[in-house]
C-alpha positions in Angstrom: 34.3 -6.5 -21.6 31.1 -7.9 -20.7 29.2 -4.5 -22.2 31.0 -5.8 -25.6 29.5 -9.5 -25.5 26.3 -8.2 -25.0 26.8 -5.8 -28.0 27.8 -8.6 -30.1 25.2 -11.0 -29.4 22.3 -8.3 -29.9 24.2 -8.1 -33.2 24.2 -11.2 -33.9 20.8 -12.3 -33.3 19.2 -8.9 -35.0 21.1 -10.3 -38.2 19.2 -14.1 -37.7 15.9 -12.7 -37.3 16.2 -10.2 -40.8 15.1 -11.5 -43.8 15.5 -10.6 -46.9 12.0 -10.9 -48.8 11.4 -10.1 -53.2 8.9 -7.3 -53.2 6.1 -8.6 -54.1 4.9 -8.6 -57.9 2.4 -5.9 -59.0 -1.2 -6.9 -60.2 -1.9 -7.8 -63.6 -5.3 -6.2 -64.7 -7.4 -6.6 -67.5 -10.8 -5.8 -69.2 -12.8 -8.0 -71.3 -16.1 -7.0 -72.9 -17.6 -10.2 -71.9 -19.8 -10.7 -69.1 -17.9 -11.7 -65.8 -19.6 -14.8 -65.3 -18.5 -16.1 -68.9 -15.3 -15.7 -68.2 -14.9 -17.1 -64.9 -16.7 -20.4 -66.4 -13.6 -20.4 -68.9 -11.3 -19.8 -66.8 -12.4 -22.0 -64.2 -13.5 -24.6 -66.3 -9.7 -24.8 -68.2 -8.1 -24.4 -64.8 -9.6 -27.6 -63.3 -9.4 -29.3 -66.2 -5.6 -28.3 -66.8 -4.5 -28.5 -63.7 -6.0 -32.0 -62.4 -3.6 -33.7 -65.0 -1.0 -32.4 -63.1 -1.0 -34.5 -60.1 2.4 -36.6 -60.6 5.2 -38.0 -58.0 6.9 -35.1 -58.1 4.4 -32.0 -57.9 0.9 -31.5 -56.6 -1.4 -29.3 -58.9 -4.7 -27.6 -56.9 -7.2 -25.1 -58.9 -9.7 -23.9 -57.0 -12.7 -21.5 -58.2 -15.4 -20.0 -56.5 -18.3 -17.9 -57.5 -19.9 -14.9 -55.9 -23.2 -14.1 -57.8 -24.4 -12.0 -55.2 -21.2 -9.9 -55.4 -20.4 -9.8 -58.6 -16.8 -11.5 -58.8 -15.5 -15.1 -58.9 -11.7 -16.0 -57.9 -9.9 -19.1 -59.3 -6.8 -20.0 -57.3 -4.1 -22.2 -59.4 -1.1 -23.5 -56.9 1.6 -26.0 -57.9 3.6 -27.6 -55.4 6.8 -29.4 -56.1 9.8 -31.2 -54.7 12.0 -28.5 -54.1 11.9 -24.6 -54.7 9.7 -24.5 -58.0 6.4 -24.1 -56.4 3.9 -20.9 -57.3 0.6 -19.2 -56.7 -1.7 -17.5 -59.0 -5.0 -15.8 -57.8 -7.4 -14.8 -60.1 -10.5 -12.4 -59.3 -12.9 -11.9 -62.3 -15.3 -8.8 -61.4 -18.4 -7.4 -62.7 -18.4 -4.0 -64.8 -20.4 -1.7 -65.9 -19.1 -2.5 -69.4 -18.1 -6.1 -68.7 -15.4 -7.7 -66.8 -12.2 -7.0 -65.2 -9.4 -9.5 -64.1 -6.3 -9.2 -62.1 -4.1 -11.6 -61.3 -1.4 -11.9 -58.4 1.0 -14.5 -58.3 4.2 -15.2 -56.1 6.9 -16.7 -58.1 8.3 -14.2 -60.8 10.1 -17.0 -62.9 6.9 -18.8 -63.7 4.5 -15.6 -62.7 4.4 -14.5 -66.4 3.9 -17.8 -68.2 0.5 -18.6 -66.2 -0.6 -14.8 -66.6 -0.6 -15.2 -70.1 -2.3 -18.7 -69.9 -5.2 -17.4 -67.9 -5.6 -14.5 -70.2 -5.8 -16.8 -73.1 -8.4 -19.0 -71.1 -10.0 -15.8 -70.6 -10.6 -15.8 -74.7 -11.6 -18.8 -75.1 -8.4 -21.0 -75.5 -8.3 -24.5 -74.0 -4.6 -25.2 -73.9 -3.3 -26.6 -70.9 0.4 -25.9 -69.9 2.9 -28.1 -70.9 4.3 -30.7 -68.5 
């Protein structure tokens, strides 16, 4: 009897410490004839400007950029944080080519994931649009 109990409990506990985890998304890559530095000062620039409008009660709205001359990327980081379960992450790296730029993007919430994909590649082209509220 007591072999039993101790079956159960290792049961037990195995099934509190599993969890279940979304794989994660893939990479969204693309190139860009323009120089990698040009496009990290749209994005970045439309990021910061975008995203510090969207400081409220309910949500908290970061973008953060950084540029690695030396290295030949940059990487803009957009994060919104809300009250509740609608918060996401979008990382940006904007590389050097031989033939101009490449970005990919990584983000961690799929509902919103493709929205602010296509809103940085737009920013990548030149478009100033923020998201909407």
């Amino acid at each position: 009897m007591r072999s039993w109990l101790g079956v159960v409990a290792a049961i037990g506990l195995a099934g509190c410490s599993s969890t279940t985890s979304t794989p994660a998304e893939q990479p969204t890559v693309q190139t860009y004839a323009e120089n990698y530095q040009e496009i990290y000062q749209r994005v970045s620039t439309t990021a910061k400007r975008c995203f510090a409008s969207k400081a409220g009660v309910y949500a908290s709205a970061t973008a953060d950029a950084s540029l690695f001359t030396q290295l030949g990327y940059g990487e803009v980081t957009l994060a919104v944080v809300r009250r509740g379960s609608d918060n996401y992450f979008l990382s940006v790296r904007i590389e050097n080519q031989p033939t101009g730029s490449k970005i990919t993007m990584i983000s961690d919430d799929t509902a919103a994931s493709q929205r602010y994909r296509q809103l940085v590649s737009a920013w990548a082209t030149g478009d100033q649009n923020c998201p909407p509220a």
